[in-house]
C-alpha positions as CSV (number, residue, x, y, z in Angstrom):
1,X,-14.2,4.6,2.1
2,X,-12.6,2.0,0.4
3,X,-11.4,3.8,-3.1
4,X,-10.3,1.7,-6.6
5,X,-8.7,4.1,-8.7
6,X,-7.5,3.9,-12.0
7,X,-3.7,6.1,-11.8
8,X,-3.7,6.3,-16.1
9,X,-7.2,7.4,-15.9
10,X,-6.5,9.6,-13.2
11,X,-10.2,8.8,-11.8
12,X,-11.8,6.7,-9.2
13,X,-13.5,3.5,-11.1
14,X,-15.4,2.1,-7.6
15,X,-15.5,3.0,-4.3
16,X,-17.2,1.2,-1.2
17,X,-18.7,2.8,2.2
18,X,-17.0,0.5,4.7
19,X,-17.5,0.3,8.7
20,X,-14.6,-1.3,9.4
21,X,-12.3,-2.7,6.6
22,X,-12.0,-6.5,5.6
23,X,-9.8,-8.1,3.4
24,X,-12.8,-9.6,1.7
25,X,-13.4,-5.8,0.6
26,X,-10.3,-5.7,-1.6
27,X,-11.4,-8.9,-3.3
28,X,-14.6,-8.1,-3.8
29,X,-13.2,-4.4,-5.4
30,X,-10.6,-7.0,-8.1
31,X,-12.9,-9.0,-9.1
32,X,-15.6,-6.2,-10.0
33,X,-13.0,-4.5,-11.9
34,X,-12.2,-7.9,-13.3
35,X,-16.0,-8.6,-14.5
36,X,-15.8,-4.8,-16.1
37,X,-12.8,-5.7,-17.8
38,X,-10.5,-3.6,-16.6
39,X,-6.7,-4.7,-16.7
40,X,-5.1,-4.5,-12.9
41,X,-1.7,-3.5,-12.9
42,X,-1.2,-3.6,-9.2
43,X,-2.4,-2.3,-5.9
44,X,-1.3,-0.6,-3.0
45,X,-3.2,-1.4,0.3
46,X,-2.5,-0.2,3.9
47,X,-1.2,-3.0,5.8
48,X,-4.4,-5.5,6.2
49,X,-2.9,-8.4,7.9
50,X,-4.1,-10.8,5.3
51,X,-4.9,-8.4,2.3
52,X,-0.7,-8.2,0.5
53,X,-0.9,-12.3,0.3
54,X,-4.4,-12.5,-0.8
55,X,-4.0,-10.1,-3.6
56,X,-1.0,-11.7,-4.7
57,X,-3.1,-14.9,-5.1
58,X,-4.5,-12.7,-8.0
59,X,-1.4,-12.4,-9.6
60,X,-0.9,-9.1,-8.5
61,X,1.8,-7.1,-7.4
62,X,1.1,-5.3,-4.4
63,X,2.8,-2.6,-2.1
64,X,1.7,-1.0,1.1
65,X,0.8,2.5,1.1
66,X,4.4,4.9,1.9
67,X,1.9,6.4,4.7
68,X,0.8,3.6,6.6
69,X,4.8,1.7,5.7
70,X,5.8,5.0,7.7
71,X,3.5,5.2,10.3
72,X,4.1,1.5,11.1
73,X,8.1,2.8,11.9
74,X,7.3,5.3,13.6
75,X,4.8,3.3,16.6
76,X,8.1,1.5,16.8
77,X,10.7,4.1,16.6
78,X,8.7,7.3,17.6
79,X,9.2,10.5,15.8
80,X,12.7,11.4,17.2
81,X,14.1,8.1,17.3
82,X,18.0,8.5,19.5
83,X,19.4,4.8,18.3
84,X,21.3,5.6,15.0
85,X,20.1,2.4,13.5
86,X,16.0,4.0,14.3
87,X,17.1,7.3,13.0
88,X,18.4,5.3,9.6
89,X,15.2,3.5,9.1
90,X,13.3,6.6,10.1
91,X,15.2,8.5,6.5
92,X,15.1,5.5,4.6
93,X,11.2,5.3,5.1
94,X,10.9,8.7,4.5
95,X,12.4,8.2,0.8
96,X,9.9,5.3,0.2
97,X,7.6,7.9,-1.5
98,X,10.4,9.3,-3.9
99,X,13.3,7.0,-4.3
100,X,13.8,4.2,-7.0
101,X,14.9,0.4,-5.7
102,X,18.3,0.8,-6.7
103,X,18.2,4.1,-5.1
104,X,17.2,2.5,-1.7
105,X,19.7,0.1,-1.7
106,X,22.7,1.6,-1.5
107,X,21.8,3.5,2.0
């Protein structure tokens, strides 16, 4: 389920049944919205290879999603990381969700 949602709102504007995810599926989702009329502020996406820069294209700013930014550390670091630099990066991703830039920075 590929899900456009509207966080002012609070609802879900449009939604697609996927098999298997594309990145012609996000662009497809903007530019509906677009041809509704609806302003987009941004969007958050889950790591697509492809799908940050081709958002972007639109103008957009665009994040990946905390869960998937920590997931991605932890195939590489595991879950009990023993390096001190993998145990850093292990906290610092774990703030992504409720830290400000500046916040993140000064780690």
């Amino acid at each position: 389920m590929l899900v456009f949602r509207s966080p002012t709102l609070k609802k879900n504007l449009i939604w697609y049944e996927i098999e298997s995810e594309k990145v012609e599926d996000y662009v497809m989702g903007v530019m509906e919205l677009s041809a509704l009329e609806f302003e987009i502020t941004g969007a958050t996406v889950d790591g697509k290879p492809g799908a940050l820069k081709r958002l972007e294209r639109f103008g957009l700013p665009v994040q990946m999603c905390h869960f998937h930014m920590l997931s991605i550390v932890t195939r590489y670091t595991t879950k009990r990381p023993r390096l001190p630099a993998a145990q850093e990066l292990r906290q610092l991703t774990k703030l992504l969700g409720t830290s400000e830039k500046h916040q993140l920075l000064t780690h």
